[in-house]
C-alpha positions in Angstrom: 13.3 6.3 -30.3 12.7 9.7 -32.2 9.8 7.5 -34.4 8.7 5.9 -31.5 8.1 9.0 -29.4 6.5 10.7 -32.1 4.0 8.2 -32.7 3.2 8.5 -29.1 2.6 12.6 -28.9 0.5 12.0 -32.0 -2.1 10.0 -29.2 -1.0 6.8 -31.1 -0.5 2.9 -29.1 2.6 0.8 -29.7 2.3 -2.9 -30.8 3.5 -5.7 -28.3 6.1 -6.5 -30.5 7.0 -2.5 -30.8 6.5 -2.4 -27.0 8.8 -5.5 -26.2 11.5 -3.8 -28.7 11.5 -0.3 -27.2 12.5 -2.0 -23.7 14.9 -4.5 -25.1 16.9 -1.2 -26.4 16.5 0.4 -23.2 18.0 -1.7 -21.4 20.9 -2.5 -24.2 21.7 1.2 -23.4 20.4 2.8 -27.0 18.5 5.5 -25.8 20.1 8.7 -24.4 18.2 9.8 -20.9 16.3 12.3 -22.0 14.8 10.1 -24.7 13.9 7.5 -22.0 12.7 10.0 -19.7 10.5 11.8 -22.4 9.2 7.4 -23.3 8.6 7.1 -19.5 6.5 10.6 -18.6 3.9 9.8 -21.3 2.7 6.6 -19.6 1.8 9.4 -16.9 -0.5 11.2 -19.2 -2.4 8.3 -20.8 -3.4 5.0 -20.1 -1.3 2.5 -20.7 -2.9 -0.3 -23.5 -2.7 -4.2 -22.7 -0.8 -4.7 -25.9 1.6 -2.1 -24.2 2.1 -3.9 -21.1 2.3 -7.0 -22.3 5.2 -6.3 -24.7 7.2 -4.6 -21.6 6.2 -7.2 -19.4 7.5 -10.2 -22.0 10.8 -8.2 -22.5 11.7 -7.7 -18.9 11.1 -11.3 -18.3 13.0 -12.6 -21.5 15.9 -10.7 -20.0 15.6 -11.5 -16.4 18.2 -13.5 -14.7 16.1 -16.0 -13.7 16.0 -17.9 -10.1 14.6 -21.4 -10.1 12.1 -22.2 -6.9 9.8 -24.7 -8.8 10.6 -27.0 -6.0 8.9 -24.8 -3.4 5.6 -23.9 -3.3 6.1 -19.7 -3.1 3.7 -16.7 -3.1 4.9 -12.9 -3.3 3.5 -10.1 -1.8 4.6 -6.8 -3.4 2.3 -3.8 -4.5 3.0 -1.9 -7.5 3.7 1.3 -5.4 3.1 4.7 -6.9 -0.3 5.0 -4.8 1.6 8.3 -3.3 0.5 7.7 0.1 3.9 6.8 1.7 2.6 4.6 4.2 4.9 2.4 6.2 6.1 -1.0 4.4 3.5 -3.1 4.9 3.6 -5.6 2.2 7.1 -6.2 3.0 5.8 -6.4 6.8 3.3 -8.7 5.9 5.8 -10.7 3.9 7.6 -11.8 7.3 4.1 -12.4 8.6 3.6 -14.9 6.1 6.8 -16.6 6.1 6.4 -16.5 10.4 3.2 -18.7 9.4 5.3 -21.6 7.5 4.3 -20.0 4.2 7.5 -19.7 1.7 7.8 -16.0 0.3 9.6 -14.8 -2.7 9.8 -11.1 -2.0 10.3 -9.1 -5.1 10.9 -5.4 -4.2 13.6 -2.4 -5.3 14.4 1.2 -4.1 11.6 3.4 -3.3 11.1 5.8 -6.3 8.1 7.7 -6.1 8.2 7.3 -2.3 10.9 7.3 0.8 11.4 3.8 1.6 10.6 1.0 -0.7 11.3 -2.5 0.2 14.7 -2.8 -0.4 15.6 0.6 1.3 14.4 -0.7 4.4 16.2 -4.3 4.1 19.4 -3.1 2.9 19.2 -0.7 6.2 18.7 -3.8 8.6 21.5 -5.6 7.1 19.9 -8.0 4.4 22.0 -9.1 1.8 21.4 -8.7 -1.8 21.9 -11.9 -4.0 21.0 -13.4 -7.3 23.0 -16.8 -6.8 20.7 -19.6 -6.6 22.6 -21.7 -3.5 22.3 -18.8 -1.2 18.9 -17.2 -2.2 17.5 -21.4 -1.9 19.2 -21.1 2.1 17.2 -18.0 2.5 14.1 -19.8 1.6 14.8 -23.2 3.4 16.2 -21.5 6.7 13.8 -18.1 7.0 11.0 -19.0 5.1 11.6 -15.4 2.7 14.3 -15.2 0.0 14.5 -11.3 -0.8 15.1 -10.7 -4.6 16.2 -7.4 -5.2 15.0 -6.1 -8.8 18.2 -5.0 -10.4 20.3 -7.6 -9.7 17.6 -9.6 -11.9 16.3 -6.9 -14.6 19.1 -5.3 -16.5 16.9 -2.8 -18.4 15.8 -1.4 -14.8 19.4 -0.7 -14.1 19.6 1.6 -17.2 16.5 3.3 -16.3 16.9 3.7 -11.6 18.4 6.7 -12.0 16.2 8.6 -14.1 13.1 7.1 -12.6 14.4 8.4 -9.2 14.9 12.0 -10.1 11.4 11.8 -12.2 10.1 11.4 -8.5 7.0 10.1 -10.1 5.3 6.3 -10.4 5.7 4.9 -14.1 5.0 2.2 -16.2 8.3 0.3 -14.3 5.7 0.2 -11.2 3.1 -1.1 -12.9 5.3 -4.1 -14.1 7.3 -5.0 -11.3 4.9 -7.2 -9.3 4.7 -9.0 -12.7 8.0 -9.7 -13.5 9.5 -11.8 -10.3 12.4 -13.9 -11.6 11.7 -16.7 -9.6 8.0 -16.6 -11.6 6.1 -18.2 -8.2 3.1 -19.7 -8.5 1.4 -17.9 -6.2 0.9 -14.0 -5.9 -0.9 -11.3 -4.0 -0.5 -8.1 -5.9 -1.8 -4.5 -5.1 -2.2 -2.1 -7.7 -2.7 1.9 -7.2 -5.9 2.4 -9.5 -9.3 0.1 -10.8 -8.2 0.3 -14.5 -4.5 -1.3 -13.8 -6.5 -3.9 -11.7 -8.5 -4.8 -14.3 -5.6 -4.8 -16.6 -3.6 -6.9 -14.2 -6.6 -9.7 -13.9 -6.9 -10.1 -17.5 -2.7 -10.8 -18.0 -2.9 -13.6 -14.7 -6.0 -15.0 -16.3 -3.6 -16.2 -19.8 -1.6 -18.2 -16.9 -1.1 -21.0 -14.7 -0.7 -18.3 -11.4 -3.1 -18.8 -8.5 -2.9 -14.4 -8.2 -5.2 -12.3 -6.3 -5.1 -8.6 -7.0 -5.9 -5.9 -4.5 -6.8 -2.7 -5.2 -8.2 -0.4 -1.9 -10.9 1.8 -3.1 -9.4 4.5 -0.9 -6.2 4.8 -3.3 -3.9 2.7 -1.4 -2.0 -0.3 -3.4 -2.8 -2.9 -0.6 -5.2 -3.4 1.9 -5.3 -0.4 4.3 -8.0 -0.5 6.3 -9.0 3.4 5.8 -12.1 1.9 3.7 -13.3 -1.1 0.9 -10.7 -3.2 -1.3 -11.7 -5.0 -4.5 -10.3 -8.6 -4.8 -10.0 -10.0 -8.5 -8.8 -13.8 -8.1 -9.2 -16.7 -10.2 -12.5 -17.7 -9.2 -14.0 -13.9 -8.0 -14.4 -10.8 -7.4 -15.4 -9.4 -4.0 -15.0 -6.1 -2.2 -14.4 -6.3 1.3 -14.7 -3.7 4.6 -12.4 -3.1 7.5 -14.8 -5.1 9.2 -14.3 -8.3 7.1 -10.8 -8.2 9.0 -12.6 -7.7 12.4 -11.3 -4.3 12.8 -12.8 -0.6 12.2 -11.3 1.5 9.9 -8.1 3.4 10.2 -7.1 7.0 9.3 -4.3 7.8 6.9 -1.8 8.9 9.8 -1.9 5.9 11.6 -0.3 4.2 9.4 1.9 6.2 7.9 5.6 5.9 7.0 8.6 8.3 7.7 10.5 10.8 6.7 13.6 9.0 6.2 15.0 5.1 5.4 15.9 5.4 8.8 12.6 6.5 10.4 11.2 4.0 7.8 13.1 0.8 9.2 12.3 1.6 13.3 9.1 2.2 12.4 9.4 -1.6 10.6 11.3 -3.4 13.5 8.9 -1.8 16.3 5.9 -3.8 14.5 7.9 -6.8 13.8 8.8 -6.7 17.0 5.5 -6.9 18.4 5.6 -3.1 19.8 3.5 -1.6 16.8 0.1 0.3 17.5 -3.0 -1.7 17.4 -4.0 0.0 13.9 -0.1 -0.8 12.4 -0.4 -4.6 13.6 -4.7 -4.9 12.5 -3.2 -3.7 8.6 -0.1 -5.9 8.9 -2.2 -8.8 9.7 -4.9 -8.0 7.2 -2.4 -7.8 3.9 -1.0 -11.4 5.7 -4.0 -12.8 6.1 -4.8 -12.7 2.3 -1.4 -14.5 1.7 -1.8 -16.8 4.4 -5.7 -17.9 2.9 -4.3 -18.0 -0.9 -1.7 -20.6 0.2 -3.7 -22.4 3.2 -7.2 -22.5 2.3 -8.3 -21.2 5.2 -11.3 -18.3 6.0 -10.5 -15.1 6.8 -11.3 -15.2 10.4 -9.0 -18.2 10.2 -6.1 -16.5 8.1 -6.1 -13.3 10.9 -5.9 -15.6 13.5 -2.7 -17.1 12.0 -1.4 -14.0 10.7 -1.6 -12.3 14.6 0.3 -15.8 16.1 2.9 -15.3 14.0 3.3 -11.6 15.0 2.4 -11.5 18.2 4.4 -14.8 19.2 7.9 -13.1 17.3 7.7 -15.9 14.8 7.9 -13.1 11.7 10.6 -11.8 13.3 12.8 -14.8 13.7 12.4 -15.2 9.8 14.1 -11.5 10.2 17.0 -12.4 12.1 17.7 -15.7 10.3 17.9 -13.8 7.3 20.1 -11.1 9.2 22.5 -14.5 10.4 22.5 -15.6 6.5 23.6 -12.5 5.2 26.7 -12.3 7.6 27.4 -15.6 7.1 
């Protein structure tokens, strides 16, 4: 590592073979943590290459512990996080939305890190089981629509690395990999990135495979669609920017949609939208992040999509995907 991290201060880039090395080490436990956390903090002062993130990205999946849904036709929703707006969860939100709608999610999330509630603080707190055996995580698909794969029970190396990345208190490259690396590899995926370059980055990876992606990035900062102003959509076949008013809403501020100040505060906040009980603004950006999902897998037009996104809402279809999932993990 002492090579490696010199060649990095000296303002030089790492091969993808050096790349996919460095993190198959990590996460064999060869580096000591301040090594790791000195490799980690300099993907926070430059930009990260495509060689770079390739290599990490083919490591972390050629250790995975993979979960086989190639008989289901699955899409993810997950954002790269590290946007450092610590809004509520909406992709996970949205994720029920979806899977309300008939649509079968594999929701790839972990711990919040650089903010107070990621995905799998808030479904740990409602009582969601964590499980990387293939019978029970197939149920979860079959009987709620949403299997819930929880990062470290699947990536080793980020196991090594959770602790240290939650004291850093910062996004790193780990955020900028994790929507890429779901174990269950669906072939479908809606992924929000916090900045234009790591979009662009992101398009040009999907584009060397066989995934129907979209990737989001909202002009106002946010790694999914918030509603405060424009998001870019890369896909397969375009690239469009679209306005609060695409989604047959005005825009939102910041505070309306903002998370809380504790795992707890961030789960009520979660159940009173899935519920139905959310504000107008917390249901319109819900809905909108669905919606994309919802077109990706059904074809259908916006208008369409929102229409199907606020049924499922609205009717407490998403949140029947919640409670099955709730039954299956006390089962």
């Amino acid at each position: 590592m002492k090579n490696i991290l010199n060649q990095l201060i000296n303002h030089k880039t790492l091969s993808k073979d050096e790349a996919k090395n460095v993190l198959i080490n990590l996460s064999s436990g060869q580096y000591n943590a301040s090594q790791m956390a000195a490799f980690m903090t300099v993907y926070m002062m430059r930009s990260i290459t495509i060689e770079e993130l390739t290599g990490f990205r083919e490591a972390l999946l050629e250790l995975c512990v993979p979960v086989d849904f190639s008989n289901y036709q699955t899409i993810d929703l997950c954002g790269t996080g590290g946007d450092g707006k610590d809004t509520f969860n909406i992709s996970t939100l949205a994720s029920f939305v979806a899977a309300g709608a008939g649509i079968k999610v594999a929701k790839h999330g972990n711990y919040g890190v650089s903010s107070i509630s990621g995905s799998s603080n808030v479904m740990e707190n409602l009582g969601v089981k964590f499980s990387n055996q293939q019978d029970y995580l197939e149920k979860c698909l079959e009987e709620a629509n949403i299997a819930i794969l929880h990062a470290p029970l699947f990536h080793p190396a980020m196991k090594n690395v959770g602790a240290i990345r939650k004291e850093l208190g910062i996004k790193t490259f780990f955020n900028m990999l994790g929507p890429m690396v779901n174990p269950s590899f669906p072939r479908n995926q809606l992924v929000g990135v916090f900045s234009l370059e790591l979009a662009r980055m992101y398009a040009y990876l999907y584009q060397n495979t066989t995934t129907n992606f979209s990737i989001l990035y909202d002009l106002e900062g946010f790694d999914e669609v918030s509603l405060t102003g424009n998001v870019k959509i890369i896909s397969n076949t375009y690239e469009k920017i679209l306005k609060p008013e695409d989604f047959n809403t005005k825009s939102v501020t910041l505070y309306q949609i903002r998370g809380g100040e504790t795992v707890e505060e961030a789960a009520n906040i979660f159940m009173t939208i899935l519920s139905g009980n959310g504000t107008q603004m917390q249901n319109e950006v819900v809905c909108a992040n669905a919606a994309l999902a919802i077109s990706m897998m059904k074809k259908t037009s916006i208008d369409e999509s929102l229409a199907i996104a606020k049924e499922s809402l609205m009717s407490g279809k998403a949140l029947d995907k919640l409670k099955t999932l709730q039954n299956l993990s006390r089962s």
